[in-house]
Each structure stands twice: as structure tokens, then as C-alpha cells.
C-alpha positions as CSV (number, residue, x, y, z in Angstrom):
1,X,-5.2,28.9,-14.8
2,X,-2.1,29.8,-12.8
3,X,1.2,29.6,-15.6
4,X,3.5,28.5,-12.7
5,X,1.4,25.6,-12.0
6,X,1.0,23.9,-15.8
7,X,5.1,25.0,-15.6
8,X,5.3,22.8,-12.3
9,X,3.0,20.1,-13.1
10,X,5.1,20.0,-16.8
11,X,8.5,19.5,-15.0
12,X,7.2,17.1,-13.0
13,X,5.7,14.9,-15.9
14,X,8.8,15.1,-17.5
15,X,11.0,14.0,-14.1
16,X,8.7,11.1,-13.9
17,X,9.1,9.6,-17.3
18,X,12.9,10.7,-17.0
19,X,12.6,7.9,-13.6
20,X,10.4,5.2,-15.4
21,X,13.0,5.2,-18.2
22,X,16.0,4.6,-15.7
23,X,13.7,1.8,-14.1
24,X,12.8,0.4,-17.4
25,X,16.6,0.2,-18.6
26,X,17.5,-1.7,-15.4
27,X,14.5,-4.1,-15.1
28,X,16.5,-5.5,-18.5
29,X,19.3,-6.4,-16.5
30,X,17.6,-7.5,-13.5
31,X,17.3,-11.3,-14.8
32,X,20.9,-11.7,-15.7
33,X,22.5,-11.7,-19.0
34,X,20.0,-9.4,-21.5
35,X,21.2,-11.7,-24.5
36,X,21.2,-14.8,-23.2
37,X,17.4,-13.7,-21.9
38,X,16.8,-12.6,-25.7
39,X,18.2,-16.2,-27.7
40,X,16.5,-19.1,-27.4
41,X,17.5,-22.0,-24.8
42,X,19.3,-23.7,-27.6
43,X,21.8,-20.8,-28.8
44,X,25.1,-21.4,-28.2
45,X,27.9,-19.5,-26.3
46,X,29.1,-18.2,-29.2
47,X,26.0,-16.6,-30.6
48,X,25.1,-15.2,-27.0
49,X,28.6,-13.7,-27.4
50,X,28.1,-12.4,-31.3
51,X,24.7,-11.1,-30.1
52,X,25.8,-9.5,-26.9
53,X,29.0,-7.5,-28.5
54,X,26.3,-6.8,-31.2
55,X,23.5,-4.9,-28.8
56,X,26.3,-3.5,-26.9
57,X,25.6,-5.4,-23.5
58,X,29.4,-5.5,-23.4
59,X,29.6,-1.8,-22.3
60,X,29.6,-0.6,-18.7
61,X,25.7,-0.1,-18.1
62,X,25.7,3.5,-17.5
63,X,27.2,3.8,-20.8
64,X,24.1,1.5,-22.1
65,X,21.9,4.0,-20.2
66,X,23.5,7.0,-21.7
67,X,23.0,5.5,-25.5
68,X,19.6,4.0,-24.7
69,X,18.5,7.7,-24.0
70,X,20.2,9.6,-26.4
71,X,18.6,7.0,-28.8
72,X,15.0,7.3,-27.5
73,X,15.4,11.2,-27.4
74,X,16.2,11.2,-31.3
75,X,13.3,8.9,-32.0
76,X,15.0,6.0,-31.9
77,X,13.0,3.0,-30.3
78,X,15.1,0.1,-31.9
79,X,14.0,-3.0,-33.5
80,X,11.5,-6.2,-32.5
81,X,13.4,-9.0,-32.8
82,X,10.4,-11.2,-33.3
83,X,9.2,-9.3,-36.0
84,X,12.3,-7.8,-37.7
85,X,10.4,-4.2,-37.6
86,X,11.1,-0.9,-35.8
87,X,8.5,-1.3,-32.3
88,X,7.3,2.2,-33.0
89,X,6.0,1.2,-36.2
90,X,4.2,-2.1,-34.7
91,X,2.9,-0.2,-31.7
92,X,1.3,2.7,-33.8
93,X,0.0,0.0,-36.0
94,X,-1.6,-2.0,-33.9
95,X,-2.8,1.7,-31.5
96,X,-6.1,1.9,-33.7
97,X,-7.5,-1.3,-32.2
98,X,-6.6,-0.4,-29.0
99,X,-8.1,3.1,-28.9
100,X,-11.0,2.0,-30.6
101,X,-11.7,-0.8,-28.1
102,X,-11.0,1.3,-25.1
103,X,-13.2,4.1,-26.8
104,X,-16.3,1.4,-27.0
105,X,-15.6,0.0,-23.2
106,X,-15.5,3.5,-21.9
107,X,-18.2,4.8,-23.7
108,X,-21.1,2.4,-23.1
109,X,-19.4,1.8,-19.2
110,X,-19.6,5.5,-18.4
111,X,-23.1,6.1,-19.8
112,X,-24.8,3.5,-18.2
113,X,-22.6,4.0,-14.9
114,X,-23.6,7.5,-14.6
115,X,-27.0,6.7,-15.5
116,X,-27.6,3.8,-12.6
117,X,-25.3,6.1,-10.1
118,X,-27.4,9.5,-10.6
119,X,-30.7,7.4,-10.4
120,X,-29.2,5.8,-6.8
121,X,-28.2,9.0,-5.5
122,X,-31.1,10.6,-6.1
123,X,-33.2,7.5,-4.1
124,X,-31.1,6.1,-1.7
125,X,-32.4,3.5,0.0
126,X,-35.1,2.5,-3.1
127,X,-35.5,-0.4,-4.8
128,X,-34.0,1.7,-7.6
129,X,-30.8,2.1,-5.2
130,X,-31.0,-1.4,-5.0
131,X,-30.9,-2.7,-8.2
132,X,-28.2,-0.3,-9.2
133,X,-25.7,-1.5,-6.4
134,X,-26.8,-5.1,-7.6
135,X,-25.3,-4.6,-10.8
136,X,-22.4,-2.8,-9.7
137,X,-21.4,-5.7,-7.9
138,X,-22.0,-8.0,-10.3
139,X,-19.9,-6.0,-12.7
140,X,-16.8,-5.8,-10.3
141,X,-17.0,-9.7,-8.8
142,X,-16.9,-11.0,-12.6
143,X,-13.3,-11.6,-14.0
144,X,-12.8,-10.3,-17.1
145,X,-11.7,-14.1,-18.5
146,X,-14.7,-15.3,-17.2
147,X,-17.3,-12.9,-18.3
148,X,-15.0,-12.6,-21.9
149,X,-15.6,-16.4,-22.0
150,X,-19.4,-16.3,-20.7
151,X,-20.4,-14.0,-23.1
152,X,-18.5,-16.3,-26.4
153,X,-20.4,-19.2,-24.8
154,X,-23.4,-17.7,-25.2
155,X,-23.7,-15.3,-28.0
156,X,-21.2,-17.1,-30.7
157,X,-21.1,-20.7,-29.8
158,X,-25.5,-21.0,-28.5
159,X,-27.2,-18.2,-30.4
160,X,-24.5,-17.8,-32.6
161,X,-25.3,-13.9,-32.8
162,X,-22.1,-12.7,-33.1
163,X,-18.3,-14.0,-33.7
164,X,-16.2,-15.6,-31.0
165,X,-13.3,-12.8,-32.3
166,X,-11.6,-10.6,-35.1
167,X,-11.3,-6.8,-36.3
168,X,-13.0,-4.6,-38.7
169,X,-16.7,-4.5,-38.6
170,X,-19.1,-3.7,-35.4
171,X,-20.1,-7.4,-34.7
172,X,-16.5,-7.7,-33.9
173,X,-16.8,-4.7,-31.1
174,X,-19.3,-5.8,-29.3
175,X,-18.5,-8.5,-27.2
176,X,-15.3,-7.8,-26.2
177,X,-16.2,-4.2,-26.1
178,X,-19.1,-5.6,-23.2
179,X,-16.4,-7.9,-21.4
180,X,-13.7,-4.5,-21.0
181,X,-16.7,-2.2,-20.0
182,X,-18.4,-4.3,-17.2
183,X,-15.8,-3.7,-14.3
184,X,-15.9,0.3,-15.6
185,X,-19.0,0.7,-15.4
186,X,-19.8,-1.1,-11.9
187,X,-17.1,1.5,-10.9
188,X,-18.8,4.8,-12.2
189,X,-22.2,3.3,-10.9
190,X,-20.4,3.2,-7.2
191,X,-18.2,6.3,-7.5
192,X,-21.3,8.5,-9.0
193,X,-23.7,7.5,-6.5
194,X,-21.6,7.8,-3.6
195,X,-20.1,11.3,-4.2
196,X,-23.5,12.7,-5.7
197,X,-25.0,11.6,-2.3
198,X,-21.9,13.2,-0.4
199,X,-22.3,16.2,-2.2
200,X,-26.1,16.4,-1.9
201,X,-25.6,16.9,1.9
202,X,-22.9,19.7,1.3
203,X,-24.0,23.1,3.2
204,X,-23.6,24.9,-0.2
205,X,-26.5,22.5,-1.3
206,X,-28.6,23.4,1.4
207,X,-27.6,26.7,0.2
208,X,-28.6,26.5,-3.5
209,X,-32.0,25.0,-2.2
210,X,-32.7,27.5,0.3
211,X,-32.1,30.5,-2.6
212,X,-35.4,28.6,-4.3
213,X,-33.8,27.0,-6.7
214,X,-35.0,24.0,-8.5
215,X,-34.1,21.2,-7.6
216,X,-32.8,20.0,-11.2
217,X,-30.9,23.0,-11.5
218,X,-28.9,22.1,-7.9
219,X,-28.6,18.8,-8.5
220,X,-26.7,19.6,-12.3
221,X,-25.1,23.2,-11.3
222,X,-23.9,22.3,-7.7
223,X,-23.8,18.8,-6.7
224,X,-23.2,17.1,-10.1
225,X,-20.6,20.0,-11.1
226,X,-18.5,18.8,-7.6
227,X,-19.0,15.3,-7.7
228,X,-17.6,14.6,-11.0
229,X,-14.1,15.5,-10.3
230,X,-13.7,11.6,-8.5
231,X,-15.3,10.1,-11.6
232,X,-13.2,12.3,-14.0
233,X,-9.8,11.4,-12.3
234,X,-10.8,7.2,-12.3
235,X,-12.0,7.5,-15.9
236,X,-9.1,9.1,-17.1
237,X,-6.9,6.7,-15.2
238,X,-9.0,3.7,-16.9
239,X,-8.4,5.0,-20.0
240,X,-4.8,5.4,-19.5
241,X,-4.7,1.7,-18.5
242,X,-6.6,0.6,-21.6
243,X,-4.1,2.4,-23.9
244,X,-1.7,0.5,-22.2
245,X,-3.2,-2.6,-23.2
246,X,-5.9,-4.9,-22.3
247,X,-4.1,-7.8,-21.8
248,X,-6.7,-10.5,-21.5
249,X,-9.3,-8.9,-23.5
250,X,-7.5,-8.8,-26.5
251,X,-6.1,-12.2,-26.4
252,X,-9.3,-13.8,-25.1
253,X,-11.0,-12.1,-28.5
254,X,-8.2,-12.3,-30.9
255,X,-8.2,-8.6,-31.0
256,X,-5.4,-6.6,-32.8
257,X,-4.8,-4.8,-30.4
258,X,-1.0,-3.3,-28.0
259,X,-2.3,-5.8,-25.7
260,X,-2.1,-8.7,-27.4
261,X,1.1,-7.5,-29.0
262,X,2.7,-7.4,-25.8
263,X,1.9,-10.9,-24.6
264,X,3.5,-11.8,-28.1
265,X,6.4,-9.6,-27.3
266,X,6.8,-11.9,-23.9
267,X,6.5,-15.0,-25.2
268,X,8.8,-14.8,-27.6
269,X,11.6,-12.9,-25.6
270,X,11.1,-9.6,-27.7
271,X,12.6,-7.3,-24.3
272,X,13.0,-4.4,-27.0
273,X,9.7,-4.2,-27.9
274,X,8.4,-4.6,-24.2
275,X,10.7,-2.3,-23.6
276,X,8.7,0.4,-25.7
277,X,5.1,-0.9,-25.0
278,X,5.8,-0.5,-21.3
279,X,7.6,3.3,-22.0
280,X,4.2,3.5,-23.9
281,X,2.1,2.7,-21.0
282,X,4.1,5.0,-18.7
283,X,4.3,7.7,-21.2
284,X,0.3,7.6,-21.4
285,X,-0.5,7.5,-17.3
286,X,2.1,10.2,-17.0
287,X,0.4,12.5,-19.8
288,X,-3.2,11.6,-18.3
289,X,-2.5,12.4,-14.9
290,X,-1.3,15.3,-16.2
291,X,-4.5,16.6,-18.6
292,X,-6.6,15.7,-14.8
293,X,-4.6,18.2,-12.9
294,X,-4.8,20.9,-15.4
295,X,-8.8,20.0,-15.8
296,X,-9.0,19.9,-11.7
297,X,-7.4,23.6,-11.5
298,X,-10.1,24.7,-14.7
299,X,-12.4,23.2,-12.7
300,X,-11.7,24.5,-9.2
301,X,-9.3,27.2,-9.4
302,X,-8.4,27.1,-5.7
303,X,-6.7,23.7,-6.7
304,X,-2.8,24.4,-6.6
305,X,0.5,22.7,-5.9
């Protein structure tokens, strides 16, 4: 792999989270008065005063800017206000649940996906092919509420299989492990399918077949080898977005996760801590896109900048 380009692509990561910080200061002041915004409806002019002088809203905003990231360059990602607890601490506490869900989703979603989308490749047209694109799009025209909600309805309230939410054991996984994965996996089904068949008709193909190769060993050491570069870039940015929280998931299932802590964070007018969950998010799409680019150029080394 070509030094100058992990150099580049480094610099560039590092411009880009340098930019969503600058956005991220500014969205604060975009809805007026940050500490009015923070106190309830009921605090008086006083304490929106007291609290203002006391976060430094006071200041000329680039000054604000200038401390904000000087303080998240030290480590410094203040304090919840809800909760009375550095954010860091809350969001790595509650990163377990998250990773583990998103882990489970993608899992089960990319297995099956890549399973159903090889088997429709290979038989276009089929009954196979068929049934395949029938689930896909059942996966991808079901809401995530909806299908989170079906699937309580019917395995914890009528069979009463498994619980309607919680943390800590498998049976808690499962279903909200199933409502994340569905829309992945319809996607992996599509993308698979269509660039396996794409690359199946690829004159390097014809190639590998006319050498008298098998056909097993084209389809896994030509045409599966190319076509996985779409799914690996979607994937990764799936995962990224589950990091960042699955917002309805988690609060549909009660689950622990950065998720649910965020829609806590906005109901109760914590802006520091979305502050940080939203940096989080960022941080972790930047650093993804990054590990694809540098996987893309191991992959095809004619890949450069």
C-alpha cells in the first residue's frame, strides 16, 4: 500500500472531524440562547443569567470555539447535565450494548444476505431468484417501528417466547437483534446479487472460464473477489450508523444502548451530551470510511487518490 496515500487519506480524516466539530459548536447556537435552551421553561432570568456566565455563553463565540477545542483535545468532553456525570463515561458505558446489538444485526443480516444474493446471482431469472428478491423487499418496505412492534406482538405478548425488552442474556438479543437486521439484510441480498451478476459478465470472467477453470473457483477467485468491494463499503457504512445509535430500536426494546441515551439526552435538554454522542457518530463514520479506503487500495492496488 502506497505511504503517501494512508498519509493523504489520514489528513483528510482528520480535516473532516476538524469541520464537523466547528458545525457541531454552531448547531448549539443556532436556536438562540444555549442556556435558556438548556433550563427548563420555568427558570427564571436570573438563573438563565447565573447559568449562562457559568458555561461561558457570555464570551465572544470564537472564544467559546477556541475553549471548546482545546477542551476536547485534552480529553475533556464536559458534563451531562441530566445525569450529573462526565458524557464520556455514560457513552462508554452504555457502548457495550450498542456494539453488541449492532454486532448481532450485522451478523445474522450479512450471512443470510450473502447467502440469498449468491444463490440469485447464480440463477437469475429462477424461482430461487425469485424468492430471494421477495424477501429483500419485504425486508426494506418494513419500518423498523413496525416490524420491532410485529415481532413483540407476536413472540412476547401471543407465544410468549421471548421478552418484550431488557439486557443481559440471549433472549434479550434476539428480537431486537431481528428488527435492526431485516433492512441490512434485504440490502446485502440486492447489492450481492446485483454486482455478482455484473461481474459474472466481466470479460476477465470469460477469461477465467475460457483458461478451464472451474467454475466454483471463478465464481469465488474472480467474480466474488470484485464484487464484494460494494458490499464491503455499505456494510461498513451500516455499521458505522449502528455505533451511532439505533435510535428506534433501542427505545422500542428498552435496550441500553447510545441510542436510547441520546433520545434521553434530547428530551431532557442535555445539548452537552448530544453534543458528544453526535462528535461520537461523526468520529466513527469518519474512521470507517477511512479503514474502507485503506481495505479498497489492499484490495485493488490501482485504487489511489
Amino acid at each position: 500500500m502506497n505511504a503517501r496515500y494512508v498519509v493523504h487519506r489520514l489528513l483528510q480524516s482528520l480535516l473532516v472531524m476538524l469541520g464537523v466539530t466547528v458545525v457541531v459548536f454552531y448547531a448549539l447556537h443556532l436556536g438562540g440562547d444555549p442556556a435558556a435552551l438548556m433550563l427548563p421553561p420555568e427558570a427564571s432570568f436570573e438563573e438563565i443569567a447565573a447559568f449562562r456566565q457559568a458555561m461561558g455563553f457570555d464570551r465572544p463565540l470564537w472564544v467559546q470555539y477556541i475553549d471548546y477545542l482545546s477542551r476536547l483535545l485534552q480529553g475533556d468532553f464536559g458534563v451531562s447535565l441530566r445525569f450529573q456525570r462526565p458524557v464520556l463515561e455514560l457513552i462508554v458505558e452504555r457502548l457495550p450494548a450498542t456494539l453488541l446489538l449492532a454486532l448481532a444485526a450485522l451478523s445474522w443480516s450479512t450471512l443470510l444476505g450473502f447467502f440469498l444474493g449468491v444463490v440469485a446471482a447464480l440463477r437469475p431469472g429462477s424461482a430461487i431468484d425469485f424468492f430471494a428478491r421477495c424477501i429483500a423487499l419485504m425486508g426494506q418496505a418494513l419500518p423498523v417501528f413496525w416490524l420491532g412492534l410485529l415481532l413483540i406482538l407476536l413472540f412476547s405478548l401471543h407465544w410468549r417466547l421471548l421478552p418484550t425488552g431488557g439486557y443481559g442474556e440471549l433472549r434479550h438479543l434476539i428480537l431486537p437483534a431481528v428488527a435492526l437486521g431485516a433492512y441490512y439484510m434485504s440490502a446485502v441480498t440486492r447489492l450481492v446479487r446485483d454486482s455478482l451478476i455484473d461481474a459474472l459478465g466481466q470479460d476477465y470472467v470469460r477469461t477465467a472460464r475460457a483458461k478451464g477453470l472451474s467454475e466454483w473457483r471463478v465464481i469465488r477467485r474472480h467474480a466474488l473477489r470484485n464484487a464484494l468491494i460494494p458490499v464491503i463499503t455499505v456494510q461498513a457504512m451500516e455499521f458505522a450508523a449502528l455505533l451511532g445509535g439505533a435510535l428506534v430500536t433501542e427505545v422500542i426494546f428498552s435496550w441500553p444502548g447510545i441510542g436510547r441515551l441520546a433520545v434521553q439526552a434530547i428530551q431532557n435538554r442535555d445539548l452537552p451530551l448530544v453534543q458528544v454522542i453526535v462528535l461520537f457518530a461523526a468520529a466513527i463514520f469518519v474512521l470507517v470510511n477511512l479503514l474502507v479506503d485503506l481495505l479498497y487500495a489492499l484490495l485493488n492496488p490501482r485504487i489511489r487518490l
